[in-house]
C-alpha positions in Angstrom: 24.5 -53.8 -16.6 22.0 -54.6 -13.8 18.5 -53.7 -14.3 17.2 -53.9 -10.6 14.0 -52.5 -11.3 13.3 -56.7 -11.7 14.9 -57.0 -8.3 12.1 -58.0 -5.2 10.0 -55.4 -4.0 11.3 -53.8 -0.7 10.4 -54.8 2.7 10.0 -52.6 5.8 13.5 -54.0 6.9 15.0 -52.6 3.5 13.8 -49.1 5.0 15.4 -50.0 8.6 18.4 -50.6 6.7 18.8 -48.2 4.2 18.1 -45.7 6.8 21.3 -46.7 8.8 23.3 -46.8 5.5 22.3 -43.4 4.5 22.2 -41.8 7.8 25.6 -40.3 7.4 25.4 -38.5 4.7 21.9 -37.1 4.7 20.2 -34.4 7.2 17.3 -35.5 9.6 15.0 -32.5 8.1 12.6 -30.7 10.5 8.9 -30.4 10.6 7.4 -26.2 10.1 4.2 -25.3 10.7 2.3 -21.9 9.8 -0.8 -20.8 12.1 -2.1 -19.3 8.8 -2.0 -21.9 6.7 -3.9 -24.0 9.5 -6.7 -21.2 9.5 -6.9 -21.4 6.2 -7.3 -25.2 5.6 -9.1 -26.0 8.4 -6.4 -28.9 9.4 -3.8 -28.7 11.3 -0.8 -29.2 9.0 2.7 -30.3 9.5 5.6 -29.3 6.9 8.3 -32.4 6.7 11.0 -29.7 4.7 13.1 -32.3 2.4 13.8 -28.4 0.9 16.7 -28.4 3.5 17.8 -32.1 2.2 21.2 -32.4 0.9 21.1 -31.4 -2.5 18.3 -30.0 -2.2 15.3 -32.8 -2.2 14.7 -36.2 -0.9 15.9 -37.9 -3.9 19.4 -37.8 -2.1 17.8 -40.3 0.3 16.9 -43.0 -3.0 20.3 -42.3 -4.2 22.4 -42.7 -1.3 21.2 -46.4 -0.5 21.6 -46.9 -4.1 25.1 -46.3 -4.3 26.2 -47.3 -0.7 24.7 -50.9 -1.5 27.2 -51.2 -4.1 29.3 -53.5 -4.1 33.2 -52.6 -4.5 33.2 -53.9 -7.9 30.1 -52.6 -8.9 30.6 -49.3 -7.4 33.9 -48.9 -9.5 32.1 -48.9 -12.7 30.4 -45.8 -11.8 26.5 -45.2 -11.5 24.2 -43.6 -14.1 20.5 -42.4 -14.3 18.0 -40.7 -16.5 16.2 -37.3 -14.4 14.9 -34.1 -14.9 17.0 -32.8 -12.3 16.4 -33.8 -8.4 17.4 -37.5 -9.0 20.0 -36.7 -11.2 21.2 -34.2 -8.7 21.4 -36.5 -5.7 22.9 -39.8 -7.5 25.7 -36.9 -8.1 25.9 -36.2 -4.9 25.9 -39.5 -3.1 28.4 -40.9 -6.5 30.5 -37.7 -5.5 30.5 -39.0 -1.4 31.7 -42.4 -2.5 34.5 -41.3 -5.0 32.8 -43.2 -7.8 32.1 -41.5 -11.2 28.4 -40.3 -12.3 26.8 -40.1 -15.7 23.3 -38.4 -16.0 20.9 -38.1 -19.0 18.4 -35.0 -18.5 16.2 -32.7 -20.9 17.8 -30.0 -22.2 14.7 -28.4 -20.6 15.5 -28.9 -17.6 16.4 -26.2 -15.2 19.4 -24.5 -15.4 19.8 -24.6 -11.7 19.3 -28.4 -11.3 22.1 -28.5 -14.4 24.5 -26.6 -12.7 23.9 -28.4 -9.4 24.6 -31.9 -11.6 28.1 -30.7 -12.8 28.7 -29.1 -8.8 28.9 -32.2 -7.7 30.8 -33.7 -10.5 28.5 -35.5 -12.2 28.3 -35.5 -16.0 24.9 -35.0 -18.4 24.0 -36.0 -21.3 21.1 -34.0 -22.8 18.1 -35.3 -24.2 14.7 -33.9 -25.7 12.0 -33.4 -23.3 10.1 -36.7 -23.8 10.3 -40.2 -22.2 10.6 -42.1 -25.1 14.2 -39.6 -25.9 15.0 -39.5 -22.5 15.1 -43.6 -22.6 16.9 -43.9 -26.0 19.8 -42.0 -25.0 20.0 -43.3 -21.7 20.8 -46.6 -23.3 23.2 -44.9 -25.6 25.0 -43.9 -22.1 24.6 -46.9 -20.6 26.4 -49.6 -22.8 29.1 -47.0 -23.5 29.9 -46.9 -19.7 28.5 -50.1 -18.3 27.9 -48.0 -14.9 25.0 -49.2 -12.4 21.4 -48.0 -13.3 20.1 -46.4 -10.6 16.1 -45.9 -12.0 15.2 -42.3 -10.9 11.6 -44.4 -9.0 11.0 -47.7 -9.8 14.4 -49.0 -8.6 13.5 -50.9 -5.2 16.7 -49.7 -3.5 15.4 -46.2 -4.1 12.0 -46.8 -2.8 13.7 -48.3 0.3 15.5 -44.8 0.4 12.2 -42.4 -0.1 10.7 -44.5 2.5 12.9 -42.8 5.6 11.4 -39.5 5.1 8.1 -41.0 6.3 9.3 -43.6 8.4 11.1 -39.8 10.4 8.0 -37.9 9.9 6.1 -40.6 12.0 8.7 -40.3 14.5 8.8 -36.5 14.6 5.1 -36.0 14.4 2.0 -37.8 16.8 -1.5 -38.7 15.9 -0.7 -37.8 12.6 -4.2 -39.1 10.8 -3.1 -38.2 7.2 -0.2 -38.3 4.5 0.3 -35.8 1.7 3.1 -36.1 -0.9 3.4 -34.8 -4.6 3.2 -38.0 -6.9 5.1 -38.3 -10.2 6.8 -41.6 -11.0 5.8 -42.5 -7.7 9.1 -42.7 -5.6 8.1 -41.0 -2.8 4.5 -42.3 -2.6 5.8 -45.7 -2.8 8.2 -45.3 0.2 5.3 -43.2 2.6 3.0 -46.4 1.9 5.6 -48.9 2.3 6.8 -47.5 6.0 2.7 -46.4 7.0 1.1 -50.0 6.0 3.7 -51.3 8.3 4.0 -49.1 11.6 0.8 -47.0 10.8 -1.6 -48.6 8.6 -4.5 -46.2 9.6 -3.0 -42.9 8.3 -4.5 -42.5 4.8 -2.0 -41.5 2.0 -2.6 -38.9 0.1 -0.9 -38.4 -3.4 -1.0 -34.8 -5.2 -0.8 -34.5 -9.2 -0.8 -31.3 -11.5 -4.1 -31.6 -13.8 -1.7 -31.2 -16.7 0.1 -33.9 -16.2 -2.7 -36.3 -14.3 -1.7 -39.7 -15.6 -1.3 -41.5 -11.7 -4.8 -39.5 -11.3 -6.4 -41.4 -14.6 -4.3 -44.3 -13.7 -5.6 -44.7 -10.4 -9.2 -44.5 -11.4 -9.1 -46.8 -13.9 -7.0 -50.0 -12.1 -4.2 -49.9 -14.6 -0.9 -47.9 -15.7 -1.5 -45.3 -18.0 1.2 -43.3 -19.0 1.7 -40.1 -21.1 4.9 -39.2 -22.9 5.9 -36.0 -22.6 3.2 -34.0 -20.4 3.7 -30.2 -20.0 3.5 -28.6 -16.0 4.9 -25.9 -14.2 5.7 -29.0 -11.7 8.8 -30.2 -13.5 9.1 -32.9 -11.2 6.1 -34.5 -11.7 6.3 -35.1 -15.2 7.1 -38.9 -15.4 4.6 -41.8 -15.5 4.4 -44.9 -13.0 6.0 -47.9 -13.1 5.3 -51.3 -11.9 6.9 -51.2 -8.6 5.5 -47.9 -7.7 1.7 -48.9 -8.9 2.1 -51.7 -7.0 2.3 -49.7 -3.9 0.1 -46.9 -5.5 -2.8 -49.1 -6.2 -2.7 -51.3 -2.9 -2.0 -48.4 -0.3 -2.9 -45.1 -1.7 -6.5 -43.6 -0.6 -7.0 -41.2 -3.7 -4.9 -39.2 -5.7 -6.0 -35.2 -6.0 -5.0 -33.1 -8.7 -4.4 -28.9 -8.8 -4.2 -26.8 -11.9 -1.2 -24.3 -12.9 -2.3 -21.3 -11.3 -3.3 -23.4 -8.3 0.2 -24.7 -7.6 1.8 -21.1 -8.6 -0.6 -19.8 -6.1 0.3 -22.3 -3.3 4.0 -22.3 -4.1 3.7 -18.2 -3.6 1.8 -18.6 -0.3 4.0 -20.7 1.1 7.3 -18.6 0.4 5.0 -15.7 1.9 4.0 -16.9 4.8 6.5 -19.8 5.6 10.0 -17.8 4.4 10.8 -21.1 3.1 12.3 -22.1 -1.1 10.0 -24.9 -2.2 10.0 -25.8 -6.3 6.2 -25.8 -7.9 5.9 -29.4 -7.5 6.3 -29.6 -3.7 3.8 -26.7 -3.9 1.5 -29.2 -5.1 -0.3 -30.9 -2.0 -1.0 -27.5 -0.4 -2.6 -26.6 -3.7 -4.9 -29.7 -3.5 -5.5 -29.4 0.3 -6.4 -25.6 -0.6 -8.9 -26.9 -3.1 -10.0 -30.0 -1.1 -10.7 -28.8 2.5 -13.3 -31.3 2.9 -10.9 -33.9 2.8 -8.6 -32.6 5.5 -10.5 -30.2 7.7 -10.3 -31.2 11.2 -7.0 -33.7 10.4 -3.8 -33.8 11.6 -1.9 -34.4 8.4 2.0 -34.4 7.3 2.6 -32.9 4.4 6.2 -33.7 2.5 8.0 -30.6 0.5 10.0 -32.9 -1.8 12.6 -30.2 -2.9 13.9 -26.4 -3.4 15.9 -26.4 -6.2 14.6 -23.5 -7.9 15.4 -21.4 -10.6 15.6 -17.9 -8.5 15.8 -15.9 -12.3 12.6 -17.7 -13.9 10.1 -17.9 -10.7 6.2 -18.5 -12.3 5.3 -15.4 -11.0 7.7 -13.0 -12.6 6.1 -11.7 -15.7 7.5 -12.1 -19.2 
């Protein structure tokens, strides 16, 4: 079994490449903007809609390069991960494209939707309970069982190379952009947006957006080293995983502050945005708005891209609904 969360850190030619590899099998997602929501910020604000990804969220883009870098004999081993559900979803996917098997470990909390997307595309779970120290135990239970290639759901470099193409497109879709918003959990996706903006756009400032119930980048990032919790509890299911070298090394060097939102702020932004956009977002690509919403000092009078990760959503259990 590789571990290639040792491997080097990626380079901005790792995202040039992985963005040809992938290119194929992923959708180059548009860019929405709502008048109201610019009214009500105060900045003008510009929707990158990974929502319309394959599978659902940008993780495919991680996943893709992940398993399209594989060697022949690698690949044929199969590929496995531990996820609460995106990752887990889009290594399915992209294992499914290239006819090679998939094993996932997720908690049995995880949404039913995400679970039923896994299986879709032919992966297989194992279930574990709801905490990272469980969800790491039984990974490595899978793991030397099947010998398959770990494919780290964020701290793999190969998927940071991946993430990296949604902002590397953004930048191409979008001018004068002077700001970067993205929800931040394990750090995948912050990673890649300051690995392609330190190198082709070094003056956009990066914004990372974290639920106050599960704050641990936040903490992390004001106190100059990792701290992470075990098994936090958010609406933001996405967001519940800590940092991990790779990505702090990125978070720490190229992020300009990390902004957090409480519960009923992220319901209420994830609402509005259905509302007034018509579009499916999950709460934790509800996230940003929420913190933008909360913060408009920071962004009023910016031009700022704002990534919705995913919208795989569990249409029977939406936070609003009572009960």
């Amino acid at each position: 079994m590789k571990d290639h969360t040792d491997a080097p850190l990626p380079t901005f030619e790792d995202v040039i490449a992985a963005h040809e590899r992938i290119k194929p099998y992923i959708h180059r997602t548009p860019i929405l903007t709502s008048e109201y929501l610019n009214k009500l910020t105060g900045a003008e604000l510009f929707f990158k809609c990974e929502n319309f990804q394959k599978a659902g969220a940008f993780k495919v883009r991680g996943a893709t390069n992940a398993v399209f870098g594989l060697s022949e004999e690698d690949a044929a081993k199969g590929v496995a991960t531990h996820s609460s559900g995106n990752h887990a979803l889009s290594l399915s996917y992209a294992a499914g494209r290239r006819g090679i098997p998939c094993n996932v470990v997720m908690p049995r909390t995880a949404p039913q939707a995400k679970k039923d997307a896994v299986r879709g595309y032919g992966g297989t779970i194992t279930e574990c309970e709801p905490s990272t120290t469980s969800r790491e135990a039984v990974f490595a239970e899978v793991q030397a069982r099947t010998g398959a290639d770990f494919v780290h759901p964020y701290n793999d470099p190969r998927v940071i190379a991946g993430q990296a193409t949604c902002s590397r497109e953004v930048m191409e879709q979008v001018e004068g952009l002077d700001a970067v918003i993205a929800p931040i959990g394990g750090g995948g996706m912050i990673s890649g947006c300051c690995l392609t903006l330190s190198n082709i756009a070094p003056h956009v400032e990066i914004y990372a957006a974290e639920p106050e119930m599960a704050d641990d980048a936040y903490r992390s990032f004001k106190a100059g080293h990792i701290i992470a919790d075990d098994a936090p509890n958010t609406i933001a299911d996405g967001l519940k995983v800590p940092l991990k070298d790779n990505t702090w090394h990125f978070v720490s060097r190229h992020v300009t502050d990390i902004l957090t939102a409480s519960e009923q702020e992220i319901i209420d932004a994830m609402r509005l945005t259905w509302a007034r956009m018509k579009i499916v977002m999950e709460p934790s690509c509800a996230v940003p708005l929420a913190t933008i919403l909360k913060n408009p000092e920071v962004f009023r009078g910016k031009r700022v891209g704002v990534i919705v990760t995913g919208g795989n959503v569990d249409l029977d259990k939406l936070p609003w609904m009572a009960g």
